[in-house]
ZADO-1210 file (C-alpha; in nm, 4 decimals, padded with zeros to 6 digits):
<atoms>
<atom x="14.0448" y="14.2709" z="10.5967" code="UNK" pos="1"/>
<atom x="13.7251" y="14.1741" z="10.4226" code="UNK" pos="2"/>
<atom x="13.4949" y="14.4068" z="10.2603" code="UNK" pos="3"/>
<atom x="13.2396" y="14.3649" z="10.5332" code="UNK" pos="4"/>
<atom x="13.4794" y="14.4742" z="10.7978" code="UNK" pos="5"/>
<atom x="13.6504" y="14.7478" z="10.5995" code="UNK" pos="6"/>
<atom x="13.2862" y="14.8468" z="10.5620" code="UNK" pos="7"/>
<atom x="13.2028" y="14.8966" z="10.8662" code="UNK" pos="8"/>
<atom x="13.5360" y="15.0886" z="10.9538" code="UNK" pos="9"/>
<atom x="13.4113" y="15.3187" z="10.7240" code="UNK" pos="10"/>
<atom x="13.0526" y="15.3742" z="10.8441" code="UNK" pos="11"/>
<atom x="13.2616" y="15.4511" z="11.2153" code="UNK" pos="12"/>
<atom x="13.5219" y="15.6569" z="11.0480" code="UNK" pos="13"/>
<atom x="13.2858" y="15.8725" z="10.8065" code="UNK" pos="14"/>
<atom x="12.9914" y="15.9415" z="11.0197" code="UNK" pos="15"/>
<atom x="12.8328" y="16.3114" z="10.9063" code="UNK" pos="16"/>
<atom x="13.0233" y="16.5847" z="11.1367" code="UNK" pos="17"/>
<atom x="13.0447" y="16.9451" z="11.1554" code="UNK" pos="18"/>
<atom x="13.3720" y="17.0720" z="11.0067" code="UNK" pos="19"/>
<atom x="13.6201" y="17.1415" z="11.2735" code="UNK" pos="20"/>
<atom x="13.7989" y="17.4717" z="11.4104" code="UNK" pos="21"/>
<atom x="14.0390" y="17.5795" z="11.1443" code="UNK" pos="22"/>
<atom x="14.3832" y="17.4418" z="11.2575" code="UNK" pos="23"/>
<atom x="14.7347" y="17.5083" z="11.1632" code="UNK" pos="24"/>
<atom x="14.8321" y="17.2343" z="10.9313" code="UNK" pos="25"/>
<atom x="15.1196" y="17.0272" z="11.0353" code="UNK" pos="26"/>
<atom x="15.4943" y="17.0574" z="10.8881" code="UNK" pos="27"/>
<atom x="15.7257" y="16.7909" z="10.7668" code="UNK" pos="28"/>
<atom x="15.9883" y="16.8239" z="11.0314" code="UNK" pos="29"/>
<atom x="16.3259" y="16.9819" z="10.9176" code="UNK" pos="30"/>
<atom x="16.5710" y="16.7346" z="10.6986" code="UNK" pos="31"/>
<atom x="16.3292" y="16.4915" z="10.6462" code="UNK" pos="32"/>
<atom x="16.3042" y="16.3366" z="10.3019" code="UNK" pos="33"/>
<atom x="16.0408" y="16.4949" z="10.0417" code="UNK" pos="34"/>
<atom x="15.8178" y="16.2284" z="09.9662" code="UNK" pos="35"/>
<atom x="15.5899" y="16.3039" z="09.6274" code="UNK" pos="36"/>
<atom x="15.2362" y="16.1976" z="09.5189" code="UNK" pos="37"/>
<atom x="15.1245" y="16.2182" z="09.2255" code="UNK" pos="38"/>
<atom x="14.7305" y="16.2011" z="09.1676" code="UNK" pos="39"/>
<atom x="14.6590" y="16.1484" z="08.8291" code="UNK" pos="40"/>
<atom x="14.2834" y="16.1784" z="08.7007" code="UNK" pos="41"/>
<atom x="14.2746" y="15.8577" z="08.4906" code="UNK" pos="42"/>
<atom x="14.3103" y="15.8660" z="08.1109" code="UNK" pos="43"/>
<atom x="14.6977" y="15.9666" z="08.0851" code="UNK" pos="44"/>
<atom x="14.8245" y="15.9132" z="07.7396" code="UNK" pos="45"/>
<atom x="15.0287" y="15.6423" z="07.7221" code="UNK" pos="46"/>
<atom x="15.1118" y="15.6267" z="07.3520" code="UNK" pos="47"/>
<atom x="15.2101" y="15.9880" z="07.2549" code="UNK" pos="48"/>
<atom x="15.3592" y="16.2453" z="07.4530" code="UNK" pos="49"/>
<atom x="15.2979" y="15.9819" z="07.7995" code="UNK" pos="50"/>
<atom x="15.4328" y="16.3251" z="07.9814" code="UNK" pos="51"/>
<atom x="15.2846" y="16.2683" z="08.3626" code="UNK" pos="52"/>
<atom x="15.4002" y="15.9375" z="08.2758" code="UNK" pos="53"/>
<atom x="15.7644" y="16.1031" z="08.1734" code="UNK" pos="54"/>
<atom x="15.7118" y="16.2996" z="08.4958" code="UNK" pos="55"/>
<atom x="15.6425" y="16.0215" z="08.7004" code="UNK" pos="56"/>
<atom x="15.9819" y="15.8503" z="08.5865" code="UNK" pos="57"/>
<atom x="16.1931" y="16.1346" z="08.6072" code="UNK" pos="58"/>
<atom x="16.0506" y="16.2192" z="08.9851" code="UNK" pos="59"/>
<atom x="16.1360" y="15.8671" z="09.0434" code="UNK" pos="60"/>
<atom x="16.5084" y="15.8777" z="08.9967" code="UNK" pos="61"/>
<atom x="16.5249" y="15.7974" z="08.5970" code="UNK" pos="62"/>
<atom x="16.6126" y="15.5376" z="08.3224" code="UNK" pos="63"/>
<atom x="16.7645" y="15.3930" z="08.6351" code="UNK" pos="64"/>
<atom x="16.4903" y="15.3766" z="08.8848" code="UNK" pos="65"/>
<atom x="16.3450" y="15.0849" z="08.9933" code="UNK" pos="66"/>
<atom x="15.9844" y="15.1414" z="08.9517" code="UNK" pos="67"/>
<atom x="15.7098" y="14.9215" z="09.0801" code="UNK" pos="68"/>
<atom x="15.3267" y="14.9113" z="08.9523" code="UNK" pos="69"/>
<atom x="15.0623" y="14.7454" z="09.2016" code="UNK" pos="70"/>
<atom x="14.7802" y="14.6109" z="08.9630" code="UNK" pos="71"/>
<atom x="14.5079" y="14.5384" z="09.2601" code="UNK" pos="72"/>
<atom x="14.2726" y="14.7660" z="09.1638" code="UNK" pos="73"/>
<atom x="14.2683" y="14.6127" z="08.7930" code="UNK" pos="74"/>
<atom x="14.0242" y="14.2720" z="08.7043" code="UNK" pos="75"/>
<atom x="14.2918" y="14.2971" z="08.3338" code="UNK" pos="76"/>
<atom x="14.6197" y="14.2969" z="08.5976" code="UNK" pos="77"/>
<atom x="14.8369" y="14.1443" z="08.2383" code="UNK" pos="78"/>
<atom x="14.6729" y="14.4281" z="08.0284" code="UNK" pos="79"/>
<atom x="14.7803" y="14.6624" z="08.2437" code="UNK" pos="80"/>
<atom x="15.1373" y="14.5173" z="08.2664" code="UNK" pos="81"/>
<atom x="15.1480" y="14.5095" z="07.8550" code="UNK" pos="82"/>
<atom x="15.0175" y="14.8773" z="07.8387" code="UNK" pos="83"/>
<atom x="15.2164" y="15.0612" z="08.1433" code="UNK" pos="84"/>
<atom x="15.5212" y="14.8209" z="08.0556" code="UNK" pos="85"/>
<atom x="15.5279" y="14.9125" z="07.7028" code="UNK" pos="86"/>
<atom x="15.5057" y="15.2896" z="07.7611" code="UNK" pos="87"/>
<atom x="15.7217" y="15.3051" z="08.0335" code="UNK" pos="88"/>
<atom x="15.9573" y="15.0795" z="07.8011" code="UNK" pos="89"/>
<atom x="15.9713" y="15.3553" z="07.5418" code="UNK" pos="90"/>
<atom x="16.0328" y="15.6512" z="07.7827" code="UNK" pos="91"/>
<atom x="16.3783" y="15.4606" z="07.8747" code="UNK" pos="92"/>
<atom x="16.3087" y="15.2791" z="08.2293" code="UNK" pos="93"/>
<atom x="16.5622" y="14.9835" z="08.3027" code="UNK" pos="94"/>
<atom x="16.3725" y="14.8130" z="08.5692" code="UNK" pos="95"/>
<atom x="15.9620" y="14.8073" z="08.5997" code="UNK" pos="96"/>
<atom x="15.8236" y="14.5224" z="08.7725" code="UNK" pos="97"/>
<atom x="15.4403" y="14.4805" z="08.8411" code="UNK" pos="98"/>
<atom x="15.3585" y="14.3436" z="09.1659" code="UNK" pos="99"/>
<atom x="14.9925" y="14.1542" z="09.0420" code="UNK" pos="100"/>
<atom x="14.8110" y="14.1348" z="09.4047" code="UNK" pos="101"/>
<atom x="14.5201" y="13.9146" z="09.3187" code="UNK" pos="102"/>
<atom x="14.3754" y="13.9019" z="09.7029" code="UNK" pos="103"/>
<atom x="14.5193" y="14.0126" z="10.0427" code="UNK" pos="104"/>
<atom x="14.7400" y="13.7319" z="10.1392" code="UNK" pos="105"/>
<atom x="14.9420" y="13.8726" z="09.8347" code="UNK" pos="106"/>
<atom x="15.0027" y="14.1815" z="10.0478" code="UNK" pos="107"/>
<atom x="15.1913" y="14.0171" z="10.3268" code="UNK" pos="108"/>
<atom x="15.4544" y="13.7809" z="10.0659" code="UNK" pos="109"/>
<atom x="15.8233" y="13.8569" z="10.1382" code="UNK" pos="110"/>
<atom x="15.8622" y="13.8886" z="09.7940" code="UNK" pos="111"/>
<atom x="15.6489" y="14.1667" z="09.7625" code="UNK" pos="112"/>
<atom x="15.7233" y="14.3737" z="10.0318" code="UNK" pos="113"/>
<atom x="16.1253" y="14.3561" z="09.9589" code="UNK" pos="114"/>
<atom x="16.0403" y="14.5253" z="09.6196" code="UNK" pos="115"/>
<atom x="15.8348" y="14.7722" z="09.8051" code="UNK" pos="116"/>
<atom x="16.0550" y="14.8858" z="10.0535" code="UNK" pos="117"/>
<atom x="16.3363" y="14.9048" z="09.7269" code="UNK" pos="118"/>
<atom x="16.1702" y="15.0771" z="09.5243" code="UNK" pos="119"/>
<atom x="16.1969" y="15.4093" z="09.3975" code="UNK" pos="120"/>
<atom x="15.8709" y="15.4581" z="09.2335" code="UNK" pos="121"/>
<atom x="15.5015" y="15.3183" z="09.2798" code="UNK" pos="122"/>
<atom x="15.2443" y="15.3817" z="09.0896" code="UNK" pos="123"/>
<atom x="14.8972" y="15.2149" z="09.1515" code="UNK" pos="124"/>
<atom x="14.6872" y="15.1370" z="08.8454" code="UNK" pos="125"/>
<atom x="14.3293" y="15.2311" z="08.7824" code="UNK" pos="126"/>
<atom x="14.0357" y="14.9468" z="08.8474" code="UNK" pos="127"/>
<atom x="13.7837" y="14.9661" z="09.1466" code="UNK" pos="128"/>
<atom x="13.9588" y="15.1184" z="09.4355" code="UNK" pos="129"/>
<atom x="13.7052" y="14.9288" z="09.6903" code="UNK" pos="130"/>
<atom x="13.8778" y="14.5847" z="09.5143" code="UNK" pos="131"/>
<atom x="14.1971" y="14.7744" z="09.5737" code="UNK" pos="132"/>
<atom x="14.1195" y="14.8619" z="09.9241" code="UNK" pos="133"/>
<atom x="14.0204" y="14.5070" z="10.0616" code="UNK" pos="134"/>
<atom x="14.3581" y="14.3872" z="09.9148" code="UNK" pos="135"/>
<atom x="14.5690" y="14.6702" z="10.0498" code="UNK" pos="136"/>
<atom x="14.3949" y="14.8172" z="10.3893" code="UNK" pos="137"/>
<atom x="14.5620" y="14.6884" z="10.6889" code="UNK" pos="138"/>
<atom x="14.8654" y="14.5081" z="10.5752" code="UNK" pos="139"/>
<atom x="15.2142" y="14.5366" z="10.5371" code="UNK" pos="140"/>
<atom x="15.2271" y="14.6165" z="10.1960" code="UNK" pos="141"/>
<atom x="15.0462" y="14.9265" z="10.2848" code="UNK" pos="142"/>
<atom x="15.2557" y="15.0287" z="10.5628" code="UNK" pos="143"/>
<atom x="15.5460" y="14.9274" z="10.3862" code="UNK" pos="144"/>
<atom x="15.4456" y="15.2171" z="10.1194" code="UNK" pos="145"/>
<atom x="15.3829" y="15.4965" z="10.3841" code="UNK" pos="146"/>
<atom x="15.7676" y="15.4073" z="10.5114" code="UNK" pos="147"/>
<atom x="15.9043" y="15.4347" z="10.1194" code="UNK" pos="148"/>
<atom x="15.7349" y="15.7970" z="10.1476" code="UNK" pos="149"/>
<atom x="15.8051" y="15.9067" z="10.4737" code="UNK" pos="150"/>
<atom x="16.1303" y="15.7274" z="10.5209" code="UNK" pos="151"/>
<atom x="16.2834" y="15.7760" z="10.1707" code="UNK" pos="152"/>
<atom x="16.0873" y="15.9878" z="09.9891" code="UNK" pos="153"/>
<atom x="15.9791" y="15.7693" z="09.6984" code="UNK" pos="154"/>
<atom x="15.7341" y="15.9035" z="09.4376" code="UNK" pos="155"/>
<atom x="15.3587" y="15.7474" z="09.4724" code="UNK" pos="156"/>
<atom x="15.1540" y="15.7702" z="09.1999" code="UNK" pos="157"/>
<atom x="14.8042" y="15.6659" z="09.1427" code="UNK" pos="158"/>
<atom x="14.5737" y="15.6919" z="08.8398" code="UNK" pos="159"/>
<atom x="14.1707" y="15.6961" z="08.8614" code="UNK" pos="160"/>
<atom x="14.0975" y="15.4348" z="09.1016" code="UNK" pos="161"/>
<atom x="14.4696" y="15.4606" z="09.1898" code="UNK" pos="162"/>
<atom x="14.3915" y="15.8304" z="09.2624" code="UNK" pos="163"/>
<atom x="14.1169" y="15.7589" z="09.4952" code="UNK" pos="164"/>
<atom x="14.2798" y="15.5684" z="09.7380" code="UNK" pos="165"/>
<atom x="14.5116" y="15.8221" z="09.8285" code="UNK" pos="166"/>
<atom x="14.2829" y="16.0283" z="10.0156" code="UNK" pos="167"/>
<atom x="14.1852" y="15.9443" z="10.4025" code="UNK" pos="168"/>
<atom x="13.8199" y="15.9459" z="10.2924" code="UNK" pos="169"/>
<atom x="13.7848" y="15.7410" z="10.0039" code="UNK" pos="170"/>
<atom x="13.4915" y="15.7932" z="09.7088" code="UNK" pos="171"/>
<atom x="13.3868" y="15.4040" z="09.6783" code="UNK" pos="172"/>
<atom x="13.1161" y="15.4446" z="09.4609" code="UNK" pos="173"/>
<atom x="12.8199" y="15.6749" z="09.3812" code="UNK" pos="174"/>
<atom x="12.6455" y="15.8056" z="09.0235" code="UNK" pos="175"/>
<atom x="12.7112" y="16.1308" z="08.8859" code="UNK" pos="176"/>
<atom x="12.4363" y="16.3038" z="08.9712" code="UNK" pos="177"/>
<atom x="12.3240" y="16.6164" z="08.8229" code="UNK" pos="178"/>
<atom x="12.2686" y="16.8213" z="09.1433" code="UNK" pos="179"/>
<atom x="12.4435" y="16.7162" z="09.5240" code="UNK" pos="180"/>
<atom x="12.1916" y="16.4804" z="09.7013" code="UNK" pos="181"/>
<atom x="12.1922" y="16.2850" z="10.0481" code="UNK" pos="182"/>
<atom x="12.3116" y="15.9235" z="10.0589" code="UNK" pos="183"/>
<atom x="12.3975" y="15.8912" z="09.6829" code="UNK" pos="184"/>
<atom x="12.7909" y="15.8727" z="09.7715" code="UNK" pos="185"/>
<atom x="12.9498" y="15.5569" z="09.9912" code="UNK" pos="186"/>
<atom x="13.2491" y="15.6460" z="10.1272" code="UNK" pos="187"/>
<atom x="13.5369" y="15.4223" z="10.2945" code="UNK" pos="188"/>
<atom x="13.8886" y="15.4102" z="10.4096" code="UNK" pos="189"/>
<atom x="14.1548" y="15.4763" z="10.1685" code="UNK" pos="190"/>
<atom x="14.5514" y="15.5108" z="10.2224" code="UNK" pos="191"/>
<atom x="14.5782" y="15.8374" z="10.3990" code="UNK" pos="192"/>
<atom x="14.8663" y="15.9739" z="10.2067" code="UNK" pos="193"/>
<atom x="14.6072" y="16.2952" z="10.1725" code="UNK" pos="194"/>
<atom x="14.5073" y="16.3111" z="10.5497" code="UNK" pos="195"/>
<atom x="14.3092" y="16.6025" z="10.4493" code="UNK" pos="196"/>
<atom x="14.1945" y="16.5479" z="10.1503" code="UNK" pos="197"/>
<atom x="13.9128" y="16.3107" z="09.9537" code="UNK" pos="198"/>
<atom x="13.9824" y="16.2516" z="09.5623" code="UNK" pos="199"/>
<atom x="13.7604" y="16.2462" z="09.2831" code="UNK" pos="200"/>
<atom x="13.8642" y="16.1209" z="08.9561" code="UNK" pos="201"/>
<atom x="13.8090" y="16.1852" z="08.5476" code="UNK" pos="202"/>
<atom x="13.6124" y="16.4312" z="08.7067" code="UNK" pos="203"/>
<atom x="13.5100" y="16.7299" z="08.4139" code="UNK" pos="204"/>
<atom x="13.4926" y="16.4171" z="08.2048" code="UNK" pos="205"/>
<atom x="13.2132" y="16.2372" z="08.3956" code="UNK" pos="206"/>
<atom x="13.0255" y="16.5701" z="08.5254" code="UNK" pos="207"/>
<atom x="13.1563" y="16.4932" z="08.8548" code="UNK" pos="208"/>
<atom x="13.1454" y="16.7775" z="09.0687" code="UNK" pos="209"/>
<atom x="12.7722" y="16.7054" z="09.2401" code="UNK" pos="210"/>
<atom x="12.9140" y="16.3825" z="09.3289" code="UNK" pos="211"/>
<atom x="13.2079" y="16.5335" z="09.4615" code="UNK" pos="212"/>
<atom x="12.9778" y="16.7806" z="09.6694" code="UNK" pos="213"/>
<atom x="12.7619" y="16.5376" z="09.7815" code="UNK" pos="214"/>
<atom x="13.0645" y="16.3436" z="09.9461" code="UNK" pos="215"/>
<atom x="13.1423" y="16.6703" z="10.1134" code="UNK" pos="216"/>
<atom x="12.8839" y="16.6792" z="10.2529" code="UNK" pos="217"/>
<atom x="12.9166" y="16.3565" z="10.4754" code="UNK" pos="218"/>
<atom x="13.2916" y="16.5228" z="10.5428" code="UNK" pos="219"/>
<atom x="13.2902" y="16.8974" z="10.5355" code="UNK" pos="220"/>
<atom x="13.6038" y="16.8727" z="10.7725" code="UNK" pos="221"/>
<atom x="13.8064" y="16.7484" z="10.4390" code="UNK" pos="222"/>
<atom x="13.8881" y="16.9143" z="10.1108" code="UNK" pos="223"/>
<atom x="13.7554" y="16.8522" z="09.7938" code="UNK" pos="224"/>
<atom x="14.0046" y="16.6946" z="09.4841" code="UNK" pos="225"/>
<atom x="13.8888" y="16.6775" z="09.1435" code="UNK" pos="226"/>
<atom x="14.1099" y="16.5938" z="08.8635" code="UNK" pos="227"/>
<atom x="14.0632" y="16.5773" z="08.5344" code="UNK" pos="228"/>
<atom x="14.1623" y="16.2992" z="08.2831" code="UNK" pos="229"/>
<atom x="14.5157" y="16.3048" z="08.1303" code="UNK" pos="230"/>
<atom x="14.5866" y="16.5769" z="08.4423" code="UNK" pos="231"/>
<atom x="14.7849" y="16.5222" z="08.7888" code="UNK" pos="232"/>
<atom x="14.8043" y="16.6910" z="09.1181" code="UNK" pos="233"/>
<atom x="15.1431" y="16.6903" z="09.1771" code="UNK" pos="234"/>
<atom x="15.2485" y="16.7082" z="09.5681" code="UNK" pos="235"/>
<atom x="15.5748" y="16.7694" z="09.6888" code="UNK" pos="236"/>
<atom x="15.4830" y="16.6998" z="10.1074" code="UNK" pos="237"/>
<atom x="15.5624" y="17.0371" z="10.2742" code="UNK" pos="238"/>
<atom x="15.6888" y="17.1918" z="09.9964" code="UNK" pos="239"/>
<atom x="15.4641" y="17.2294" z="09.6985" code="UNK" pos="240"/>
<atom x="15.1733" y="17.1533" z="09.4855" code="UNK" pos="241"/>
<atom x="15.1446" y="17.1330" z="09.0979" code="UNK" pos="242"/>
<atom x="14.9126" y="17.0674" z="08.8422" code="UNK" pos="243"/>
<atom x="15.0820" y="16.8807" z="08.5463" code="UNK" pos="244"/>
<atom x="14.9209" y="16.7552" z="08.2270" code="UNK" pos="245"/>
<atom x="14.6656" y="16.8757" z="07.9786" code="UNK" pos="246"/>
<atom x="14.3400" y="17.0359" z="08.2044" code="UNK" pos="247"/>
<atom x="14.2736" y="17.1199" z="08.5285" code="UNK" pos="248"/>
<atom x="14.2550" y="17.0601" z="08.8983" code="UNK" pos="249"/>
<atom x="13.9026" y="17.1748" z="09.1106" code="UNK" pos="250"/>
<atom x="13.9322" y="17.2015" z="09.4721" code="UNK" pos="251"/>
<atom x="13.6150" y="17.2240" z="09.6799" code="UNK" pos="252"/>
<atom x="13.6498" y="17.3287" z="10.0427" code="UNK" pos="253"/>
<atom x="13.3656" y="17.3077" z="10.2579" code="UNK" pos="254"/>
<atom x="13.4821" y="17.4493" z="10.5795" code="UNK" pos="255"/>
<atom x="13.2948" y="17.7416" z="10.6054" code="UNK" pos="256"/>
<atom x="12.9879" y="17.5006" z="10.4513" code="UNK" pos="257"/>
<atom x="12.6694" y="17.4502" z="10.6317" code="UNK" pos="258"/>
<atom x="12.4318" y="17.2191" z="10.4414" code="UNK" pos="259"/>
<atom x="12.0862" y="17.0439" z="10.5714" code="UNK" pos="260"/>
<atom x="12.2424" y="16.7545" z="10.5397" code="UNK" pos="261"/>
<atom x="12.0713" y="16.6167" z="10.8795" code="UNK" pos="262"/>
<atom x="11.7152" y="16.7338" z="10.7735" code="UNK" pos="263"/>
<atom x="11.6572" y="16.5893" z="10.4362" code="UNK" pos="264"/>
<atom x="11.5508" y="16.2200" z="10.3703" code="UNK" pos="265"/>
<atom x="11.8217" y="16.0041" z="10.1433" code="UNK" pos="266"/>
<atom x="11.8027" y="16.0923" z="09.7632" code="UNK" pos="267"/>
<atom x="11.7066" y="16.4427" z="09.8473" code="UNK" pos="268"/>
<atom x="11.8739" y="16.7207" z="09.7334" code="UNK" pos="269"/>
<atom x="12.0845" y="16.8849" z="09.9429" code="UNK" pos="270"/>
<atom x="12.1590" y="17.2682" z="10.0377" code="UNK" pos="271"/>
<atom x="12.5202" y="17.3530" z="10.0188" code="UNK" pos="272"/>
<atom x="12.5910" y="17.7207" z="10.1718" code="UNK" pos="273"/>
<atom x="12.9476" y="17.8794" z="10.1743" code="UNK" pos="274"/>
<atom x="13.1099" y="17.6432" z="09.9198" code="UNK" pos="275"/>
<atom x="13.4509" y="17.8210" z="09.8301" code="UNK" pos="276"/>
<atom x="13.5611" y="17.6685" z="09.4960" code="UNK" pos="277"/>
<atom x="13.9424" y="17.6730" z="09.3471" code="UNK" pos="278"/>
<atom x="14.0018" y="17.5516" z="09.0163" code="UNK" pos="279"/>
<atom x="14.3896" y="17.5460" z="08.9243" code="UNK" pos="280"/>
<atom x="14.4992" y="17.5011" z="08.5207" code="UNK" pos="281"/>
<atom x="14.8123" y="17.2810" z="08.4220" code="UNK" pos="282"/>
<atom x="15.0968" y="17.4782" z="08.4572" code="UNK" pos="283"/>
<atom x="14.9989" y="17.6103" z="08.8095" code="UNK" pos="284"/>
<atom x="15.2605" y="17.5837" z="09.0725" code="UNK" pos="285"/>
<atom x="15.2243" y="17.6969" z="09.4850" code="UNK" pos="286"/>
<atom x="15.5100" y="17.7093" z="09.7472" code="UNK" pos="287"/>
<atom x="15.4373" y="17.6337" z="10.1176" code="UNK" pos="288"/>
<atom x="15.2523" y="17.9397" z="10.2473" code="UNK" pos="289"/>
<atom x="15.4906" y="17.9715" z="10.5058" code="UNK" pos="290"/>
<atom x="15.8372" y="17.8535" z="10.3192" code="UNK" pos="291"/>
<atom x="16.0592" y="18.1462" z="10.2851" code="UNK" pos="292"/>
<atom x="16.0611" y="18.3438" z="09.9400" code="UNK" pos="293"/>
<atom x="16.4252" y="18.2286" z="09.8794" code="UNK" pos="294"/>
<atom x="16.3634" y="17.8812" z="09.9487" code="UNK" pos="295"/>
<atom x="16.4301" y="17.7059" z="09.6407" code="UNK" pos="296"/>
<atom x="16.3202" y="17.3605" z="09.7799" code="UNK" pos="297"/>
<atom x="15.9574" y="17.5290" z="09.7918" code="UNK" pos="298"/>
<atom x="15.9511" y="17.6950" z="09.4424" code="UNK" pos="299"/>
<atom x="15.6613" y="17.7809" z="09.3243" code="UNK" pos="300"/>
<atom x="15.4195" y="18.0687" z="09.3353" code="UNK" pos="301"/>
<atom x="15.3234" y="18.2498" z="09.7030" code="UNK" pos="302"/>
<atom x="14.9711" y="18.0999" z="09.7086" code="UNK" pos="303"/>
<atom x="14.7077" y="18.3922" z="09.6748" code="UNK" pos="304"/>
<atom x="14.5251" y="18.4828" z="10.0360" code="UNK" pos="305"/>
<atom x="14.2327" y="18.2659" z="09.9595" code="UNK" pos="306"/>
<atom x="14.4670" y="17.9845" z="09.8590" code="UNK" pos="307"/>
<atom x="14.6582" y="17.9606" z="10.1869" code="UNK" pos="308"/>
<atom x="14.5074" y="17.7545" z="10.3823" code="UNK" pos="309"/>
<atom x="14.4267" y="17.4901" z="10.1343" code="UNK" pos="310"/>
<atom x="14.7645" y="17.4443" z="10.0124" code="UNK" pos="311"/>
<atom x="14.8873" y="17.3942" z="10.3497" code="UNK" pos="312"/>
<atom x="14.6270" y="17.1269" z="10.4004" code="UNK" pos="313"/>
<atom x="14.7522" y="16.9577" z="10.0886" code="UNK" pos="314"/>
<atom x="15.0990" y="16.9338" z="10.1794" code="UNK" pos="315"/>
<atom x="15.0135" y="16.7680" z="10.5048" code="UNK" pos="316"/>
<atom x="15.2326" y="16.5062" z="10.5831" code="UNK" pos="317"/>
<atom x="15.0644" y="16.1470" z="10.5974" code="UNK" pos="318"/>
<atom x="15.0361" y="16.0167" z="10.9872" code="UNK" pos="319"/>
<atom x="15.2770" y="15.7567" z="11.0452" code="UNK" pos="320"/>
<atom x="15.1115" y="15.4227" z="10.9924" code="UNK" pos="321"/>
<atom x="15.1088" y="15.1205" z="11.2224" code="UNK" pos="322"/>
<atom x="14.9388" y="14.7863" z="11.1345" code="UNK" pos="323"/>
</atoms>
């Protein structure tokens, strides 16, 4: 799909709205595989420690794993390869391939979509996730991912641009503005593995929570991820949520919001009223708020009363997907 089109999805799709009723957040149905996400904030070390990287391997099966990078966001796809190849390299991995989509057509090849549907990893580098997007929205690469996570369970990871295309609501583009303002965020359609969810990435790093509010407030209904460089949200779907790495993980949910959004000319600045604001250090772990204390599948930490409800929305599993 061209940008044009995918554009205009977008303007349909992410039309301001009132945030909806508050709803019970669906469950992944019983025995189904645990699929994992893993939204990483951009700027993971690769050279030293390389421990979301580590993570990433180790949640992907190990040495052994056949992990599989999609470069699409990238306009440097072979300096990628040489960086995440050579780090990945040194942490022990047997078998990385990068899967170098240079334009859509790429994400329809046989070739391509047999080493999606084996693999036991992804992760998608960073770039421009509206260059990612036009290569990836649509297309049987894309659905072929939502069956490796659904269907199998893979581990999906995504750094910075990588990051924002997991959301349903995607950040395209938009300054980091010092206060929330009308109109200076476009948002588009990203991969829905976060069906409630829109990402924001490097986000301490680049001041990046008025951005983050001002996408809000286009999509109240949604929550609000920022995550910080060298950091991941780690998502177990239905089970758990984690923040790995070396900062932190802000979560803005508007629900309760009511802004004057609808009153205010573009560039404005906006009124934001009954923002509830999260932010979760590495090291933080949450259960399901409704998984049983002795569940070890769901370990982690009862999520505090205020918590509830958000975690619940993160764990969401994706809709199935049919292109």
């Amino acid at each position: 799909m061209g940008a044009t089109a995918l554009g205009s999805l977008g303007a349909c799709a992410l039309a301001p709205q009132p945030a909806p009723p508050l709803r019970e957040a669906r469950r992944l149905p019983e025995g189904a595989p645990v699929g994992r996400l893993l939204v990483i904030g951009g700027g993971e070390d690769r050279i030293d420690d390389r421990d979301i990287l580590r993570r990433f391997l180790e949640l992907s099966g190990g040495p052994r794993a056949r992990v599989r990078f999609i470069t699409g966001a990238t306009n440097d796809p072979k300096g990628a390869e040489l960086a995440y190849g050579t780090a990945m390299t040194q942490l022990g991995a047997q078998d990385v391939q990068f899967l170098h989509m240079a334009e859509t057509a790429d994400a329809s090849k046989p070739d391509v979509l047999a080493e999606l549907r084996q693999a036991d990893g992804v992760f998608i580098t960073g770039g421009d996730q509206a260059r990612l997007m036009n290569k990836l929205w649509s297309t049987p690469a894309m659905q072929a991912l939502h069956a490796a996570v659904r269907e199998r369970g893979i581990c999906l990871a995504g750094t910075s641009a990588g990051a924002a295309a997991m959301s349903r609501a995607m950040i395209a583009q938009g300054p980091a503005v010092i206060v929330p303002q009308k109109d200076v965020v476009s948002l588009d359609l990203g991969l829905n593995f976060l069906p409630q969810a829109m990402v924001d990435q490097h986000f301490s790093q680049r001041r990046r929570l008025s951005r983050l509010l001002s996408a809000l407030a286009l999509r109240p209904d949604l929550l609000g991820i920022g995550v910080d460089e060298d950091t991941a949200l780690l998502v177990e779907i239905g089970r758990s949520v984690e923040v790995i790495g070396r900062s932190s993980v802000t979560i803005v949910d508007g629900t309760e919001m009511q802004s004057n959004l609808r009153q205010v000319q573009p560039r404005d600045r906006l009124e934001l009223v009954g923002v509830n604001l999260h932010v979760l250090p590495t090291g933080q772990r949450y259960r399901h708020p409704w998984a049983l204390r002795g569940d070890l599948q769901a370990a982690g930490a009862e999520p505090p009363a205020a918590l509830r409800s958000v975690v619940a929305r993160l764990l969401e599993p994706p809709p199935i997907l049919l292109v």
